[in-house]
ROTOR-244818 format. One line per field, with one value per atom (N, C-alpha, C, O): x, y, z; residue number from 0; atom name; residue in three letters. Coordinates in steps of 0.2 Angstrom, whole numbers, plus 5000, padded with zeros to 4 digits. Layout:
! ROTOR-244818
X: (X;...)
Y: (Y;...)
Z: (Z;...)
i: (NUM;...)
at: (CA;...)
aa: (ALA;...)
***
This chain:
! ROTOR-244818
X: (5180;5187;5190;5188;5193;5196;5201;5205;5202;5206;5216;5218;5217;5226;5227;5232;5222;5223;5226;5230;5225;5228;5234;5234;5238;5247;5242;5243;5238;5237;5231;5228;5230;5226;5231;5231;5237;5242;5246;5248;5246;5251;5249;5252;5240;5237;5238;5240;5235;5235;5243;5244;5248;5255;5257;5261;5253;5255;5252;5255;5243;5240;5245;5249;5245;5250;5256;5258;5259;5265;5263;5265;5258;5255;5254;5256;5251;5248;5254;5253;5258;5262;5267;5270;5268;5273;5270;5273;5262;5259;5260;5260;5261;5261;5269;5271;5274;5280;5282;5288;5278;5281;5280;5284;5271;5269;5274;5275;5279;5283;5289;5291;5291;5296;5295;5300;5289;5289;5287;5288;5286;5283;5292;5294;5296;5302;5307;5310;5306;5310;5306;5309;5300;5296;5301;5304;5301;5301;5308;5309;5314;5320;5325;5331;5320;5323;5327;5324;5334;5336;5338;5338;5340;5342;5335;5336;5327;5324;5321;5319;5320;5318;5323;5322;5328;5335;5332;5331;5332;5330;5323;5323;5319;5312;5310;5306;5317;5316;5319;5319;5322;5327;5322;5321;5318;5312;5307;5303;5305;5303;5306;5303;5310;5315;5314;5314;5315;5313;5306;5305;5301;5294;5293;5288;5295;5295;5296;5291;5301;5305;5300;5299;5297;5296;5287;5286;5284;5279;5280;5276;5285;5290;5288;5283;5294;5293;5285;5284;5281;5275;5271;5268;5272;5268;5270;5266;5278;5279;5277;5278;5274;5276;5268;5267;5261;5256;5254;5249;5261;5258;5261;5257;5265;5269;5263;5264;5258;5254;5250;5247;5252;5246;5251;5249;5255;5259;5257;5260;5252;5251;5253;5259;5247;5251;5256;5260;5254;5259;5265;5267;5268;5273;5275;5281;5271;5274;5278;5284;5273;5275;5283;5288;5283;5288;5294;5299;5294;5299;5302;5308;5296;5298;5299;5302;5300;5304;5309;5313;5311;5316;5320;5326;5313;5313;5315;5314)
Y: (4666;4666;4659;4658;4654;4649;4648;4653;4643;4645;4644;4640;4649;4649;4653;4652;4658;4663;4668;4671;4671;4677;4672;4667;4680;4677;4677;4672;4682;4678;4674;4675;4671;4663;4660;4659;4659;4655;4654;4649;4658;4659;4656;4652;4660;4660;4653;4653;4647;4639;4639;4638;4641;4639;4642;4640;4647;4651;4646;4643;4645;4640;4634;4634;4630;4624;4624;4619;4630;4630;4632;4629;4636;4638;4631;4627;4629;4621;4617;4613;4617;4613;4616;4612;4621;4625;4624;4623;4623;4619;4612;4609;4610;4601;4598;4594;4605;4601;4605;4604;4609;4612;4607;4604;4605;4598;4594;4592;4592;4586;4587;4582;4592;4595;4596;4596;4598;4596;4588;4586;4585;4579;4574;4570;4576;4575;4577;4573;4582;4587;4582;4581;4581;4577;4570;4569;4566;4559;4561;4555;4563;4567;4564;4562;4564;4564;4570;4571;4573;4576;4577;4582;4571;4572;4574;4578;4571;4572;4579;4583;4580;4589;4594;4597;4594;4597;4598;4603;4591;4591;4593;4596;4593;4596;4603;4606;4605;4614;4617;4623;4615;4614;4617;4622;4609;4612;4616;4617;4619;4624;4630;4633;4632;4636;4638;4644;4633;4634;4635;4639;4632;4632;4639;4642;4644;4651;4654;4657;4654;4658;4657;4662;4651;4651;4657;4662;4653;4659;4663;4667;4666;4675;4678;4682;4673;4673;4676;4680;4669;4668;4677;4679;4679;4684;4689;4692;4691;4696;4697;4701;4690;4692;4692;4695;4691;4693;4700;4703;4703;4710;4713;4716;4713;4715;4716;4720;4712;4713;4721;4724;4722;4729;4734;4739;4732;4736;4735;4738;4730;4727;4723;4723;4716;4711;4709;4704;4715;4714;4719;4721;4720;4723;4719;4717;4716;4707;4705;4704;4703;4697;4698;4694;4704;4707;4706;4703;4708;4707;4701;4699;4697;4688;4686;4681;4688;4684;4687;4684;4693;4695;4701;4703;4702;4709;4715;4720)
Z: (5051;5050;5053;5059;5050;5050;5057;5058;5061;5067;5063;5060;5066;5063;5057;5054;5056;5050;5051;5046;5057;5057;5066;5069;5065;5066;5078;5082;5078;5085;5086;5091;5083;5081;5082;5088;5079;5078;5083;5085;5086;5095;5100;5104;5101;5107;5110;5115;5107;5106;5110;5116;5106;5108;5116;5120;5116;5123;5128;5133;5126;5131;5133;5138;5128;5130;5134;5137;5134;5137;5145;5150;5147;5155;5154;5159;5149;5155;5156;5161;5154;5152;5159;5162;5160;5166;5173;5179;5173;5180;5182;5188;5175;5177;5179;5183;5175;5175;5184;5186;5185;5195;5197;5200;5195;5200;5199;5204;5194;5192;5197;5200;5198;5201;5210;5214;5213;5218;5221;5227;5218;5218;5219;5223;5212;5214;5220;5223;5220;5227;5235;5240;5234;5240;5242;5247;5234;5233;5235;5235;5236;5236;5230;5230;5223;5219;5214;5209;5217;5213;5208;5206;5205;5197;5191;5186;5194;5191;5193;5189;5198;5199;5195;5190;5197;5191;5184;5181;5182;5175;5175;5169;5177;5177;5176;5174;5182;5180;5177;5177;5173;5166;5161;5159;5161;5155;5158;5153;5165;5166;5163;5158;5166;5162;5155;5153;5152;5144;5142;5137;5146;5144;5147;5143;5151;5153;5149;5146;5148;5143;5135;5132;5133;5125;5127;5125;5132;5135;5136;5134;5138;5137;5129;5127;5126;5120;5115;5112;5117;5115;5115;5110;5121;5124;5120;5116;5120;5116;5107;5103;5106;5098;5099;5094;5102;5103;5104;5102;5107;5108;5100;5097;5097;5090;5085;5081;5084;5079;5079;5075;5085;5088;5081;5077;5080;5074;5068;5063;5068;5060;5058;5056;5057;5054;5049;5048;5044;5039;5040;5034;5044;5046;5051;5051;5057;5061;5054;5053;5049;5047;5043;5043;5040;5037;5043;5041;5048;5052;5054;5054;5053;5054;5051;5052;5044;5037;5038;5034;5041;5040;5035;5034;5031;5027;5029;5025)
i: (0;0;0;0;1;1;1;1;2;2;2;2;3;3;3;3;4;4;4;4;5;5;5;5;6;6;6;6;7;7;7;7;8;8;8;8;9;9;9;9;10;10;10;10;11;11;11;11;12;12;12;12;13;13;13;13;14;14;14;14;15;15;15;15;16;16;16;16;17;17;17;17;18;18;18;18;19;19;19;19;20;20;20;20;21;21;21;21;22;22;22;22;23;23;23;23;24;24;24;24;25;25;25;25;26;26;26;26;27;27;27;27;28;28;28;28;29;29;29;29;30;30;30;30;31;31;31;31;32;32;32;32;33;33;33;33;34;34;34;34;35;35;35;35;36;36;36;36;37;37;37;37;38;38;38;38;39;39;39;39;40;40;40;40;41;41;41;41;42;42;42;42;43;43;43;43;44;44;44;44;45;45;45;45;46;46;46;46;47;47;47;47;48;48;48;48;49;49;49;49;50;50;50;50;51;51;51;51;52;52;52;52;53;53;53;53;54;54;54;54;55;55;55;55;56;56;56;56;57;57;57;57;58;58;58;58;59;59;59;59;60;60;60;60;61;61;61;61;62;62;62;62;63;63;63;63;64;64;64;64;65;65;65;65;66;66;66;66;67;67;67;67;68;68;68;68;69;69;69;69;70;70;70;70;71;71;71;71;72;72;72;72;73;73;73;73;74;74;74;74;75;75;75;75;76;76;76;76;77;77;77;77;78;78;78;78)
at: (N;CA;C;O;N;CA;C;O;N;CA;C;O;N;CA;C;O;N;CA;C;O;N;CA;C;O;N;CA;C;O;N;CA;C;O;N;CA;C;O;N;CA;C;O;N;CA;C;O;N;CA;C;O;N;CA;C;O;N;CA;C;O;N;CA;C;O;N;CA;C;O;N;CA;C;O;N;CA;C;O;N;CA;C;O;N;CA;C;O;N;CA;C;O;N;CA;C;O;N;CA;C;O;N;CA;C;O;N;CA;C;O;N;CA;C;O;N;CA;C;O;N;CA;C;O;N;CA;C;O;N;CA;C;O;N;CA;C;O;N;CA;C;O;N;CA;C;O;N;CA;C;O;N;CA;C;O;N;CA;C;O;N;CA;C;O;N;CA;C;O;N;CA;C;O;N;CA;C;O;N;CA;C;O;N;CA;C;O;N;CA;C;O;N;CA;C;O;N;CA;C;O;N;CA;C;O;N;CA;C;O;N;CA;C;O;N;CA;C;O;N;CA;C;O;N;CA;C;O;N;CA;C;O;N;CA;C;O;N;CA;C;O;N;CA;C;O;N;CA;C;O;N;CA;C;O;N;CA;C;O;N;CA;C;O;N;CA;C;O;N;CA;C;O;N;CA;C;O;N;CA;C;O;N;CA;C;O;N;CA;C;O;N;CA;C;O;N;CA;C;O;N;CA;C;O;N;CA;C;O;N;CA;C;O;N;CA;C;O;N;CA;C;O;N;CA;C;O;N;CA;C;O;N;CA;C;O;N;CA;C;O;N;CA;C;O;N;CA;C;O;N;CA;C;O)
aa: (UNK;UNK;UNK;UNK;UNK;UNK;UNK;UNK;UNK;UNK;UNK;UNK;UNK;UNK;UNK;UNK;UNK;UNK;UNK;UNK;UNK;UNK;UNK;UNK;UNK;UNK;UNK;UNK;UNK;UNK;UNK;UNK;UNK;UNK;UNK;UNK;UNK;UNK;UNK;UNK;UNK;UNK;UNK;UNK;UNK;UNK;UNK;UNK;UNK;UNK;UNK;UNK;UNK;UNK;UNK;UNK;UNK;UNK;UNK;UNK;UNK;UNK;UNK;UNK;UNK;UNK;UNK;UNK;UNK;UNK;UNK;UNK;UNK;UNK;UNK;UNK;UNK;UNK;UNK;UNK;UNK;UNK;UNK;UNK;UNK;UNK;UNK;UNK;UNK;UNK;UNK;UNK;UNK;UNK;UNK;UNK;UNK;UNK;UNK;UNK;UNK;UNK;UNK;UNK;UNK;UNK;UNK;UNK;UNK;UNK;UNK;UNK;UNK;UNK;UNK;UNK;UNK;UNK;UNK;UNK;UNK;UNK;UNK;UNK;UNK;UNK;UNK;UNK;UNK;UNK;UNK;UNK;UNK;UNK;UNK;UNK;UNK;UNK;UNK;UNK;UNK;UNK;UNK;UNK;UNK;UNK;UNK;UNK;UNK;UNK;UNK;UNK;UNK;UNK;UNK;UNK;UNK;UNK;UNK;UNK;UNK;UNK;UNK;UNK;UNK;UNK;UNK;UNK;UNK;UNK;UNK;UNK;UNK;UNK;UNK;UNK;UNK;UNK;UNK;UNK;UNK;UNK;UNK;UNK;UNK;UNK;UNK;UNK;UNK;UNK;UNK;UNK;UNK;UNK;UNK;UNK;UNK;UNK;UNK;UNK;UNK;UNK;UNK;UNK;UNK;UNK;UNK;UNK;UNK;UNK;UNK;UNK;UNK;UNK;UNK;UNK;UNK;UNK;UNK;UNK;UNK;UNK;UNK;UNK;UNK;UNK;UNK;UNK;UNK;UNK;UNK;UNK;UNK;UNK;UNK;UNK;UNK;UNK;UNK;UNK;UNK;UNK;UNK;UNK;UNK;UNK;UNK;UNK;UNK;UNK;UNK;UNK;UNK;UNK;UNK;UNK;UNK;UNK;UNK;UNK;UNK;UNK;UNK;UNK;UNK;UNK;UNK;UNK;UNK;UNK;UNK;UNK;UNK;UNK;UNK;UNK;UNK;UNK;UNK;UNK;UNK;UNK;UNK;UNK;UNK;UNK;UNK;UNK;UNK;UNK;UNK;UNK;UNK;UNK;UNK;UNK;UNK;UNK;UNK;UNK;UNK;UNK;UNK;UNK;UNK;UNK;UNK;UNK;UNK;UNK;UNK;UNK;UNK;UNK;UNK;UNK)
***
């Protein structure tokens, strides 16, 4: 099976990226908060925040296919 054919092939890659991406931008943010730069730590856990939250996201619609992907997908188009 082809990588990205089914709906959690297509997620899991987008879940990875976002944990990596949530470690590098803390590192980014204590590094700021060290350097005692606050405007850039603020904005940093800003997109922390977001990058949580789309991994929230992520996570839940991983568990949704356990219902059947063609009832996920139905739900997603909005059927």
């Amino acid at each position: 099976m082809p990588l990205g054919e089914t709906v959690p092939q297509k997620l899991h890659p987008g879940l990875e990226l976002e944990r990596h991406a949530i470690v590098r931008l803390n590192r980014g943010v204590a590094m700021a908060t060290d350097k005692g730069d606050h405007g850039s730590s603020q904005l940093l856990e800003g997109i922390v925040h977001g990058a949580e939250a789309h991994a929230e996201w992520l996570e839940t619609q991983l568990e949704l296919p356990q219902l059947g992907e063609t009832l996920y997908l139905a739900g997603q188009s909005g059927s």
